[in-house]
N, C-alpha and C positions, 0 to 999 in steps of 0.2 A: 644576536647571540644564538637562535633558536635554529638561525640556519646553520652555524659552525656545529654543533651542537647533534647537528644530522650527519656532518661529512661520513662517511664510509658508509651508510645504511642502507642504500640504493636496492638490496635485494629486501629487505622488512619494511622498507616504504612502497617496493610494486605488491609485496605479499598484499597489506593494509589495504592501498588502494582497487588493489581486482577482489579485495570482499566487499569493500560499501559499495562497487563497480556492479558486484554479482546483485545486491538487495536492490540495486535501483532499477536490473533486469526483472528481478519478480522474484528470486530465490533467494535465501538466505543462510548464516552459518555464524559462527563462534568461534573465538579464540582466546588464549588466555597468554600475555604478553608477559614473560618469564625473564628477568634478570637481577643482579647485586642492585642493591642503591647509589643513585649516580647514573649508572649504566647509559639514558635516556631512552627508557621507555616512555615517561610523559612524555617527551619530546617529541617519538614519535606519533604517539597516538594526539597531540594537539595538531602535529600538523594534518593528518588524515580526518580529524572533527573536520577543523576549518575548510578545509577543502569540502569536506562532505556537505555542510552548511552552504556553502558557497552553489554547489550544484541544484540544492532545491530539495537534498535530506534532512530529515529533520534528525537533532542532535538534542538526549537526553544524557544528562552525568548524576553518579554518585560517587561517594570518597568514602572512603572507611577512616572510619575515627579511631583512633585510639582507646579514648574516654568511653564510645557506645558497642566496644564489641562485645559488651554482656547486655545491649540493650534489645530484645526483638525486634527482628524485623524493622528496626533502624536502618538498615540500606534502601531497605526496600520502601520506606515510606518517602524517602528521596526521590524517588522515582515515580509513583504514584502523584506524591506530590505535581509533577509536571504533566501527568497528563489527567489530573484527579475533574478534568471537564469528562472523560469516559468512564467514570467510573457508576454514575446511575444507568449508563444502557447496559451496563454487565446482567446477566442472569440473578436472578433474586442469591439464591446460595451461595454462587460467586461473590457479586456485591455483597453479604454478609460477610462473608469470611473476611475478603479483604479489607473492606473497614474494620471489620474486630481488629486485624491485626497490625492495620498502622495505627490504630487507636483512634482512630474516627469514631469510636463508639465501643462503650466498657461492657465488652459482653466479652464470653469465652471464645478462643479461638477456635476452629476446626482443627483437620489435620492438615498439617502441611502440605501435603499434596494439594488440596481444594487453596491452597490459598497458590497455590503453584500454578495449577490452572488458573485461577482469577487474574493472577498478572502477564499468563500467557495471553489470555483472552484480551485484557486491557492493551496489550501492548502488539498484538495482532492485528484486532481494530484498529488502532492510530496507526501502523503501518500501512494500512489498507489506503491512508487519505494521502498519506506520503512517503516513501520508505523512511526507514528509520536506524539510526547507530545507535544503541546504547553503550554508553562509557562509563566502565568503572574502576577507577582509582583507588591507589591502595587498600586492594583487596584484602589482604593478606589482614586489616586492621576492622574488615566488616564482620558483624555478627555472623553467626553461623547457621541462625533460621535462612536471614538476606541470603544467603552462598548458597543455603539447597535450593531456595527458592530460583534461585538464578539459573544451577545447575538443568534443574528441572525444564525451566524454558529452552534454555541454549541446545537441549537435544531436541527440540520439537521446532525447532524454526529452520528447519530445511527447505520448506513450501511457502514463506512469505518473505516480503522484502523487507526484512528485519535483521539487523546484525548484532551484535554482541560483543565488546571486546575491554576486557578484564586485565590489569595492570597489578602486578605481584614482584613480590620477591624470589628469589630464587631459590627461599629457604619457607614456602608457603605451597604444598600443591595440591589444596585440596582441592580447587576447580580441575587442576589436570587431572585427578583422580576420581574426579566425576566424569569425565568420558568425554571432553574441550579436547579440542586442536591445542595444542602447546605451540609460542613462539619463541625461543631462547635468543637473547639478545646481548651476544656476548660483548667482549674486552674488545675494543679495537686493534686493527693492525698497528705495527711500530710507524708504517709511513703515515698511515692517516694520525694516528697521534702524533707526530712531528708537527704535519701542518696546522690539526688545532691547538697546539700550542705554542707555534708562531704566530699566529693567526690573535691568540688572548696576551700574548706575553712576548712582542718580539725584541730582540736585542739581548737576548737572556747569553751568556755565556757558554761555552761549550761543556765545562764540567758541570756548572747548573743547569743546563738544559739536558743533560745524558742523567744528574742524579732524579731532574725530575721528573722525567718519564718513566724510567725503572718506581718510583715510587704509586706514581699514578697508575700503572700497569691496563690502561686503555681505557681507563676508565674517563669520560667525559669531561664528569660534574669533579672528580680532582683535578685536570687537566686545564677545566679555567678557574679553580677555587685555592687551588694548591701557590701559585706563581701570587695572589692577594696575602698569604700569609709569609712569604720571604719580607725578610728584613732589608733593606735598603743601607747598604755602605758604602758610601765612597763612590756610587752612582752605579756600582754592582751589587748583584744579588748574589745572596748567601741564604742556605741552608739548618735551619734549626736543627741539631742530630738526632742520632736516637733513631733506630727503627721501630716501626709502630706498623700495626694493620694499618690498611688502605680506610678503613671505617671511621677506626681512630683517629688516625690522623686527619681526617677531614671533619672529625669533632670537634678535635683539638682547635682546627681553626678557625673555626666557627666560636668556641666557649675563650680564646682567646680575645675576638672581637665584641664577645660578652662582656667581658671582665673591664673591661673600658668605659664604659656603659654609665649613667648614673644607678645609683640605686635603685630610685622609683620605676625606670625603665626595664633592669634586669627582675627587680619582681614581678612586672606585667608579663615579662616574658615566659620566667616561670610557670606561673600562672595560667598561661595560655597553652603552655604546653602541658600541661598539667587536667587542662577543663577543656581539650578535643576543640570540639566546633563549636564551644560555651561562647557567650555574647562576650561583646564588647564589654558591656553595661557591670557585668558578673566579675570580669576580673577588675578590673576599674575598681568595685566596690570591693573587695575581698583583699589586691592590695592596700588600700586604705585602710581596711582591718591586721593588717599586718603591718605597717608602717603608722600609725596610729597620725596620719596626716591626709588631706584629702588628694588623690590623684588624676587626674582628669589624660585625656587624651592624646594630650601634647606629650606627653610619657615615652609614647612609641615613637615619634619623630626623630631620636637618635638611630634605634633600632630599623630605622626605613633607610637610614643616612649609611648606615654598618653593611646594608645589604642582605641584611635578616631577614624582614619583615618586606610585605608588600605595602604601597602606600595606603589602600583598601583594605579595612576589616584587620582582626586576627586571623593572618593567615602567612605561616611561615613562606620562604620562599625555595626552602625543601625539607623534606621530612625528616633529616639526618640533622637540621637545627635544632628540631622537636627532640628526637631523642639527646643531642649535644647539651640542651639544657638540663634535659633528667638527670644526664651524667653529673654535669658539673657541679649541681646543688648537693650538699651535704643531708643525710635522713633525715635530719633535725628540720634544715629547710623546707625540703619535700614537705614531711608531716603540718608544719607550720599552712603550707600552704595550702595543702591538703583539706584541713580544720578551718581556715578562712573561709573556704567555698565552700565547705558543707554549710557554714551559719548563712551564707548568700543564698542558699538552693531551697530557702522554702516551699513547699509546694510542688517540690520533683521528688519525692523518695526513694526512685531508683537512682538517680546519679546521687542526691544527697547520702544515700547507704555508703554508696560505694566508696565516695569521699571519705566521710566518718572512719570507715574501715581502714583507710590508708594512713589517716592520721592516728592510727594506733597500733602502738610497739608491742602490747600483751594482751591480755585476754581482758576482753570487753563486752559482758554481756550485753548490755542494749545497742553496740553497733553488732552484734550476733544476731540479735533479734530483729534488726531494722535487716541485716540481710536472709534471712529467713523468710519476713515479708516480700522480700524484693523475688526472693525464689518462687513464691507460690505468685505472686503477680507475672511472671515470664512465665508459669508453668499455664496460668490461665490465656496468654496470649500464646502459646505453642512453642514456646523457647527452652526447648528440653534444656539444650549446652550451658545456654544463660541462666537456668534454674541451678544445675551442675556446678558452675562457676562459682555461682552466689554462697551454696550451700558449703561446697569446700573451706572458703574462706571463713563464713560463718564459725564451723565446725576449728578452725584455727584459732578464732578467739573465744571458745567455749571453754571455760573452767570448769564446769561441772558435770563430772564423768557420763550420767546420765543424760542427760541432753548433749552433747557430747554426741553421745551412741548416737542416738536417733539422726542428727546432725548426719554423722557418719555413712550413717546405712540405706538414710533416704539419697544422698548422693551416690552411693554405690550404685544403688538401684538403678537411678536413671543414669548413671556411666556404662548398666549394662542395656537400659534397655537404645540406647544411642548408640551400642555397638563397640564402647570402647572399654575389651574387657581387659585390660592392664591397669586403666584405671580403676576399675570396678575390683581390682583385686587389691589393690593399695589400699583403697579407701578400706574396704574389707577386712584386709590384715590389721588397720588401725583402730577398728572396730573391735578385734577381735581380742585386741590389746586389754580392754576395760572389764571391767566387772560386770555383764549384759545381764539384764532382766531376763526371766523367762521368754515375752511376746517377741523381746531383740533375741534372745537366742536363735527363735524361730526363725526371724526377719534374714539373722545373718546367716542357717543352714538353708534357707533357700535361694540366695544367693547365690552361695560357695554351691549351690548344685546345676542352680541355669548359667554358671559364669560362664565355664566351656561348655559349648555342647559336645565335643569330643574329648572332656576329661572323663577320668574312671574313678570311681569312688566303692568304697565300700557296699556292700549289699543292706549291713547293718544300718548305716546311717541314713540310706533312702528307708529305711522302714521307721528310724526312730523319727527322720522328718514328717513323716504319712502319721505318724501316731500326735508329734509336736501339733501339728496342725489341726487336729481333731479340739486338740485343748484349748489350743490361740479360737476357735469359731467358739469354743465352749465359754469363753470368757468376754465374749461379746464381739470378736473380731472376726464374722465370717467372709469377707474380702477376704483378708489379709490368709486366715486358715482354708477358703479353696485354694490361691495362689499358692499358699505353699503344699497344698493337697496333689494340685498338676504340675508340682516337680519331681515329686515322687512317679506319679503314674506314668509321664513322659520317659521319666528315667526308664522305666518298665518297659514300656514299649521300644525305645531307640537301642536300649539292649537286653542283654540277657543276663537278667538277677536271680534267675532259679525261682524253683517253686515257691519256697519258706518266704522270702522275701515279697515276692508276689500275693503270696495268700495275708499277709500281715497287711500289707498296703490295700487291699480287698476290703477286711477288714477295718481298716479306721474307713474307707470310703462309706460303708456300711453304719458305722458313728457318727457320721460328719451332721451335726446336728442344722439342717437346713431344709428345706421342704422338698420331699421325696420327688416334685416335678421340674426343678429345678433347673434348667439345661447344661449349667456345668455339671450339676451331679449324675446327671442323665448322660452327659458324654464320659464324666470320670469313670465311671461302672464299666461302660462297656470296653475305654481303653486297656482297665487294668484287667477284665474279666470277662472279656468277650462269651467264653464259653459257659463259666458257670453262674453269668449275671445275663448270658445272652437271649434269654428269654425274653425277662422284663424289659431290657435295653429294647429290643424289636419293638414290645406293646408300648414303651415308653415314646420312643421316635415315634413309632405310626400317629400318635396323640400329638404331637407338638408338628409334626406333617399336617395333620388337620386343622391346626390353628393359625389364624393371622398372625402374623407376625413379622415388626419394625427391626428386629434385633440380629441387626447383619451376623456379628460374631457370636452371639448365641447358635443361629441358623452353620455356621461356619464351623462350628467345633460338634454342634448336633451331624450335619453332613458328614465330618470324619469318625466320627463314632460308627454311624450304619455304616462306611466303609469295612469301618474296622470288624465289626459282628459280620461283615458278610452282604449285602444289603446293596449294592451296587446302583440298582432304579433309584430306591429311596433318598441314598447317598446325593445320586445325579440330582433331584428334587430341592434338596435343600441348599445344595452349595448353590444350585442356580438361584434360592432365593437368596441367600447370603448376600451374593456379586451385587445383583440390587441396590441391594441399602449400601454396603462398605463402597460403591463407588460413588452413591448419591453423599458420602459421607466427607468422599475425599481419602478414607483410611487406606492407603496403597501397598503398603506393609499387609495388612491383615488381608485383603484382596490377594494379593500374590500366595496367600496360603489360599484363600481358597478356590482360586482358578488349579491348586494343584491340586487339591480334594475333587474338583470338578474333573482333570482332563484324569484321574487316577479312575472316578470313575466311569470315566466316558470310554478306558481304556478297557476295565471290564467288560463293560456293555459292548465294546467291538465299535461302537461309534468313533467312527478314525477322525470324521471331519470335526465333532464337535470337540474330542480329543485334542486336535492338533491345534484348535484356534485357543484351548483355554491354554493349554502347553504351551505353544509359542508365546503369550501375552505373560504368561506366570515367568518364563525365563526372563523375561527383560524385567519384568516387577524385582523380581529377586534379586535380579543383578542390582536394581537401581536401589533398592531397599536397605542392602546391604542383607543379606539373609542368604549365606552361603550353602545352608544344609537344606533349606527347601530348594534353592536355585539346583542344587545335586540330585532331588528327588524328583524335579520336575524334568532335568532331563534325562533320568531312568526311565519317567516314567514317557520320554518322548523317545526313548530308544526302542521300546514298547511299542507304542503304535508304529513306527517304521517297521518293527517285526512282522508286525500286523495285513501293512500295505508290498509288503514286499520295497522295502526304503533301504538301499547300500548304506545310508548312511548309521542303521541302526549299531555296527559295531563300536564306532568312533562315540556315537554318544553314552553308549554304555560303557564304555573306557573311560570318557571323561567324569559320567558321575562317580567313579565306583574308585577315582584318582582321589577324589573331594573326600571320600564315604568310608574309605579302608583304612585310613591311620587312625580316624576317631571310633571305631568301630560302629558308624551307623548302620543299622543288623535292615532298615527297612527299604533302605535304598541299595543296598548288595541287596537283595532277595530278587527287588525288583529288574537289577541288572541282569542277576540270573535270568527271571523268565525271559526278557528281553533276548539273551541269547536262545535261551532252549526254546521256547514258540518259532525261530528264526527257524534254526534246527530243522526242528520238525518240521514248518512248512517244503524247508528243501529236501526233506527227506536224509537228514543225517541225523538215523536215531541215536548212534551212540552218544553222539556230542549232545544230542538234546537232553540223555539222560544223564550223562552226565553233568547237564548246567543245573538243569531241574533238582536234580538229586542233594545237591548243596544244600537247596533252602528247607529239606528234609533232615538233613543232618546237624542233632544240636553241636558238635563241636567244630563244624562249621562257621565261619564269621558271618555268611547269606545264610544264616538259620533262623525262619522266624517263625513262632508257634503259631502264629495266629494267618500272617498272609500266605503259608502255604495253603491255607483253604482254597486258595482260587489258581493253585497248578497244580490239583490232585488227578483231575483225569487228563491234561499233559502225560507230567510222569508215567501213569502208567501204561498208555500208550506209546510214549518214548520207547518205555521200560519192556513192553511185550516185541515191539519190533525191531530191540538190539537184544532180544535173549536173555533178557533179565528179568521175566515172571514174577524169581520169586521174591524180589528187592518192591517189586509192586505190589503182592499180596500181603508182604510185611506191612505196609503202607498206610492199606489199606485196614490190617487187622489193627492197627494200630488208635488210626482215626473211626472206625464206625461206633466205637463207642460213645468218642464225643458228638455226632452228630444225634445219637439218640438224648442225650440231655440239652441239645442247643440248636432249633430251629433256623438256623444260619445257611442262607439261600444259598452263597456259594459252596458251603462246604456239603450239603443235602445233593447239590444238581453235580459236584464233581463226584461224589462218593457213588449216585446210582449210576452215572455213566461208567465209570468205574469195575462195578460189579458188574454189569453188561461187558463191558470190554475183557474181561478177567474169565468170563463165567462159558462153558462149554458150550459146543454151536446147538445140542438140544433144547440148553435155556438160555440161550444168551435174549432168543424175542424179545418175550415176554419183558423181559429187565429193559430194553432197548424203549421198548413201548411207554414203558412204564417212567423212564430218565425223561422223553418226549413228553410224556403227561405232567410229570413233577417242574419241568423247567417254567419258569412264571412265564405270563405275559408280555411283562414288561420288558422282557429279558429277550432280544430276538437274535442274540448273537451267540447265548447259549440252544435256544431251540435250535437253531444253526446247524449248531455244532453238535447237536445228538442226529438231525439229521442226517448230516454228514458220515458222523457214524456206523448212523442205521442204513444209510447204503453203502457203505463199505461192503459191510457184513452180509449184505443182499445179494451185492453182486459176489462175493467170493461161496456164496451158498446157490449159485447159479439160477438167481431170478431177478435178471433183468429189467425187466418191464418195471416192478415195484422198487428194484433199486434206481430206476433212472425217475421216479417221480419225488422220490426223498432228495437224490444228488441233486433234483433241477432247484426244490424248495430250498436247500441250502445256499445253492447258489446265486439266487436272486437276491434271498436278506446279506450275504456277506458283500455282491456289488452295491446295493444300497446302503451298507454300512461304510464302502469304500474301503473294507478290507480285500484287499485282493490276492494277496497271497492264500488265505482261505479261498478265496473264489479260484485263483489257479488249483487248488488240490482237488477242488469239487469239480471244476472242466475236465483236471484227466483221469477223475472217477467217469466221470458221464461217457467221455471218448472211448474207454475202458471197457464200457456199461452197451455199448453201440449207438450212442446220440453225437450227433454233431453238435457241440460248445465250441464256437471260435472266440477267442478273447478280444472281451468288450474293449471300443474304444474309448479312451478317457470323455468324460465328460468335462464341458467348457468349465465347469465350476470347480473340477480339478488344474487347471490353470495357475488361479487365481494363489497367490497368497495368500497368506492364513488372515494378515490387515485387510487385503484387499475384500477378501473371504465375509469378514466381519462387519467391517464398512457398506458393503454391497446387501448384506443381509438385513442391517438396519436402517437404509436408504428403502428397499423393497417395505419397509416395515412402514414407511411414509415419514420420517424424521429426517428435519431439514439437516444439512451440512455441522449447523452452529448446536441445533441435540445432540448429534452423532460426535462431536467436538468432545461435548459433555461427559459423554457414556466413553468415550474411547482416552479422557487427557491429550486430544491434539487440538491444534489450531483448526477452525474452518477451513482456511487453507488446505491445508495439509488433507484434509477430508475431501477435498475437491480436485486434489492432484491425483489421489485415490481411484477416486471416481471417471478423471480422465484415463486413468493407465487399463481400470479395470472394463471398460465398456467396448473396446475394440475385442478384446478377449472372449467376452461373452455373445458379441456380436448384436450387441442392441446399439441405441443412439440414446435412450431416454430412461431416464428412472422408472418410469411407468410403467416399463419391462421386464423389470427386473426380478418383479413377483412372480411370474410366468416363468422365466428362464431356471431360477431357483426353486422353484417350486419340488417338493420331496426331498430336497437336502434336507440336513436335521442340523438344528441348530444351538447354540447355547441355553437359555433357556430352558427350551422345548421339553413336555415332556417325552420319554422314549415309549414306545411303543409300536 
């Protein structure tokens, strides 16, 4: 039957077998096998196991249940389960994580991601002893921890003999929309459907064999299921009427060969369909509780005789019976059955919740409260969805308005933070329904403010939230009142609420009754008040800079704050500590903000190399994260550095964030797209357009208008701005901002304001000011010293000396090739050319080659970290570290690791400090 069952498939059966073909050459890949039920997909992919098993592959499966898709990491401990002999040589962290989360051990889970690595890591290894397929069947019915989980490997197995391949419905694409090869497995042709159903049913007549292909319409599993439910006349077959779905009808005859059935058989069957991959033993006893007589095994021996049931275990003989039984029982039955298996499941309380729940028609406080518990148990194992799931339901059978809310809001919450905010507004609106306490008032206006990041709200009500939250911390909630404290200030920052609104949100910050060292309060200050909190914010950061410190996302949001004040070295400082811990953590969401914190300030700093590897790494985080407005801000901020290096490709990326950035009005990723254009500009020497780009982020009725990051393209603009003839649009500017720079010690906005006035200032005084930008530009800072160099010989040579302008152009030019900004270093070769020196342009160096991975890899190899560390620090396989490592050694022109320290030696690199 399995062969009929294949006829026409000839191109999805060579697909299947040239990928387990490919993992048993040494590379690997994923696919996610797309069609209706019926269709034969299992078919396919049992014939390609077999084979694969046959050749010397080793063959792992999981099935998604029904019953476990609010269970964590239930696929996935299917899977562990077979190769759970690898699971103590994993990495101590790894090995934790992944036992938390199959429940080898009742501890809290990590982040997903760490648990994402541990089963890459698990299942790389075991690839290593022999290639390996993993199979997994109906997808579409596994939890949704298992599916990132899976997600997450299938992109990283490119580099082992490892395959992957995922069996779904056609009405399931959340693995395709993790970023899998899709296989669609459509309807058959009418000829090859002819044959298999001569081939199941021959002799059939001509009008019943034309009605029942039109009803089958290629589909397979109707094509031999369909010709078993004709009725038998006269030694001809005949047609039951009625048009019905293809689904239906293959229900229909299935619950038709139910109804035949004895009693104690169709309630086992129930039963089973009802309790997923539940034991044997469970429905056995749970019928008995419904049928008040004892039932034993021989029950299902009709149901194997019908062709239901396989002779082995409860296990349908296709999925379309499982739901054919749900259909055909009446709610009263369901629920019955439902309440039987909850009294059987003692000692499981998340399948027994769920049971409970289903056996009840209204509102039921303690099956409320048993899914409440089952919620914070998923939430301790990392099961945001399954937390989600539980808590909706819960909040279903809540009678009392109050609990109710909470019910409500806590699943909003985590519908927003899993990304899905249409949920997150339902649950929201239904909340909004009831009578909320004050602390829920709070709960549901922060919300209704993170739900879009590109809605628009009122000015008022970000301030009355900034003020709500003062009183929620004042009342013993201060989580709950900073969280709602940096919805406000975020708001403030992503756009433009005007002063009044600003200065009130200042204000409660200034209230927030929490201890003055705080580091969210310490970033909150300075996002909302950079200028007139920008003092303390610098002494506050310099102090938490000087301390040890474990706390990635503290280190992460302190990092974006000295951005934000201005602060760029420091900035650089911290997020590098941040990446540290959030990837020793596994937290890959919060990592993707701060590799953009890192390459935003690596972009100030003129560091291109160190820029491009956190930029590159932050765009895939993001994409993979789901986090579309930092994915947009990182690659502004990657259109940036191509400005930077002289990169064609800077306009296309600053088009693409600014596609993301413009209908939500995100004010900090158009600013950044502007510099992006206008440094480009200017490097080529087209000042109007530079002044032009620049000029936007100056302009409050501008949408790239931002108060605060135009600090760091003040002295841009005004060099745009003097050499397209627009002086006095740069004096304006200028008068504008010196004021603030005298109340707010703010490095970028001090080192652009005195280049500024040099640039601005007549050729009698312009020196002294020139000298004076060279002396104020920090240390740490060598791409502003640069850049006043640069400057200062401009102005050298157009005042006819030479000599002294050619020893500033050469100082310029040497920090902007070692930053690896080159288009800077081209303007300083044809100052010096200019100047009478010969600057011919440098050849790339080998380490410019390399890719930004290769980049990265190569740098932590140099660092002395095996393949399986660099595994660790990067979420790839060893493998895949090693394939790396082959691509990038020709390039560099060494043969051995031991080189690599030599050959890299003076690049700058993540980490590192700058200087």
């Amino acid at each position: 039957m399995q062969r009929q069952a294949l006829l026409g498939r000839e191109a999805e059966r060579r697909a299947l077998a040239a990928l387990v073909e490919q993992a048993a050459a040494g590379s690997g890949g994923a696919v996610v096998v797309l069609g209706a039920p019926g269709i034969g997909k299992s078919a396919l992919v049992a014939e390609v196991a077999e084979r694969a098993a046959h050749s010397g592959t080793q063959v792992i499966t999981a099935v998604g249940v029904e019953s476990e898709e609010h269970v964590p990491y239930a696929g996935l401990h299917q899977l562990v389960h077979q190769l759970r002999d690898g699971v103590d040589d994993l990495p101590g962290p790894q090995r934790a994580a992944l036992r938390a989360a199959v429940g080898l051990v009742d501890e809290a889970v990590p982040d997903l991601y760490l648990v994402g690595l541990a089963a890459l890591t698990l299942l790389s290894d075991a690839a290593v002893k022999a290639p390996l397929l993993v199979v997994v069947e109906d997808a579409h019915w596994m939890d949704r921890a298992s599916l990132d989980v899976l997600g997450f490997v299938a992109r990283r197995i490119k580099s082992d003999p490892l395959v992957l391949v995922a069996v779904t419905r056609d009405t399931d694409e959340r693995l395709g929309c993790a970023g899998l090869a899709v296989m669609r497995v459509d309807r058959l042709t009418d000829e090859v459907s002819g044959k298999l159903l001569d081939a199941v049913a021959p002799g059939l007549g001509q009008q019943v064999r034309r009605r029942l292909l039109e009803e089958a319409a290629g589909n397979p599993l109707a094509l031999t299921e369909l010709p078993v439910a004709l009725r038998s006349v006269g030694g001809a077959y005949a047609l039951t009427p009625g048009p019905l779905l293809l689904t239906e009808r293959l229900e229909r005859t299935f619950t038709a060969r139910v109804s035949r059935l004895p009693a104690d058989t169709r309630a086992v069957l129930l039963l089973a369909a009802l309790n997923g991959d539940g034991t044997m033993d469970e429905c056995l006893a749970a019928a008995a509780r419904m049928l008040g007589t004892p039932v034993d095994v021989t029950a299902l021996g009709p149901a194997v005789g019908a062709g239901l049931m396989e002779a082995q275990g409860v296990v349908f003989r296709h999925p379309l019976i499982r739901s054919a039984m749900h259909h055909a029982a009446t709610a009263a039955e369901r629920q019955a059955a439902h309440a039987a298996l909850a009294r059987e499941l003692q000692g499981q309380p998340d399948r027994q919740a769920w049971h409970r729940a289903a056996a009840t028609a209204g509102p039921d406080e303690r099956a409320a409260r048993d899914l409440d518990s089952t919620a914070d148990r998923a939430l301790r194992r990392g099961g945001v969805a399954a937390a989600l799931a539980a808590l909706q339901r819960a909040a279903e059978l809540t009678a009392d308005p109050s609990a109710r809310a909470d019910r409500l809001l806590r699943a909003a919450e985590l519908a927003l933070e899993s990304g899905q905010g249409d949920v997150a507004a339902h649950l929201l609106a239904q909340a909004r329904s009831l009578d909320l306490s004050v602390r829920d008032q709070g709960r549901a206006a922060w919300v209704g403010i993170a739900l879009v990041e590109g809605a628009l709200h009122e000015g008022a009500a970000i301030a009355e939230l900034a003020e709500m939250a003062v009183d929620t911390a004042a009342e013993g909630e201060p989580v709950l009142g900073l969280r709602m404290l940096w919805g406000a200030v975020l708001y403030c920052f992503w756009r433009e609420t005007g002063p009044a609104v600003r200065r009130r949100v200042v204000a409660a910050a200034d209230r927030m009754p929490v201890p003055e060292d705080n580091p969210q309060l310490v970033a909150l200050r300075a996002f909302c008040a950079p200028v007139e909190r920008g003092r303390g914010s610098l002494e506050s950061l310099a102090r938490h800079l000087e301390r040890l410190s474990g706390d990635g996302e503290g280190d992460r949001l302190l990092g974006t704050a000295a951005l934000t004040v201005g602060a760029p070295a420091m900035a650089h400082r911290l997020t590098a500590r941040s990446m540290d811990a959030l990837r020793a953590q596994g937290r890959l969401s919060m990592l993707a903000r701060a590799l953009c914190a890192h390459a935003g300030s690596a972009v100030r700093l003129g560091d291109v190399r160190a820029g491009v590897l956190a930029a590159e790494e932050g765009i895939e985080l993001a994409r993979e994260t789901g986090q579309p407005v930092v994915h947009a801000m990182v690659r502004a901020i990657r259109a940036q550095l191509a400005a930077l290096c002289g990169d064609s490709r800077a306009q296309a990326w600053a088009a693409e964030a600014e596609r993301v950035a413009l209908p939500g009005g995100v004010r900090p990723v158009l600013a950044i797209v502007q510099m992006a254009r206008g440094q480009e500009a200017l490097c080529q020497g087209r000042y109007g357009d530079a002044f032009g780009h620049l000029s936007r982020i100056f302009d409050p009725a501008d949408p790239a208008y931002h108060p605060w990051m135009r600090f760091y393209a003040v002295a841009e603009l005004v060099e745009a701005a003097l050499r397209s003839e627009s002086g006095e649009a740069a004096r304006g500017v200028l008068t504008e901002l010196a004021p603030l720079g005298d109340l707010n010690p703010s490095p970028a906005l001090l080192c652009g304001l005195r280049l500024a006035r040099a640039l601005l200032s007549p050729p009698d005084a312009a020196e002294p000011l020139y000298r004076a930008a060279l002396d104020g530009a920090p240390v740490d800072w060598p791409f502003e010293r640069a850049r006043v160099h640069l400057a200062l010989g401009e102005w050298l040579r157009r005042q006819r000396r030479p000599a002294e302008s050619r020893v500033s152009l050469q100082a310029a030019r040497e920090v902007f090739d070692a930053l690896g900004a080159s288009a800077w270093s081209e303007r300083a070769r044809q100052e010096l050319r200019a100047a009478g020196a010969s600057s011919p342009r440098r050849d790339p160096a080998a380490v410019d080659q390399l890719t930004s991975t290769e980049l990265h890899v190569a740098q932590l190899a140099a660092q002395g970290l095996t393949n399986r560390e660099i595994g660790e620090r990067l979420y790839v396989s060893p493998r895949t570290v090693s394939t790396h490592l082959q691509r990038l050694f020709p390039k560099l022109g060494v043969t051995a690791r031991g080189e690599l320290a030599v050959v890299l030696r003076g690049t700058m690199t993540y980490g590192e400090d700058v200087v």
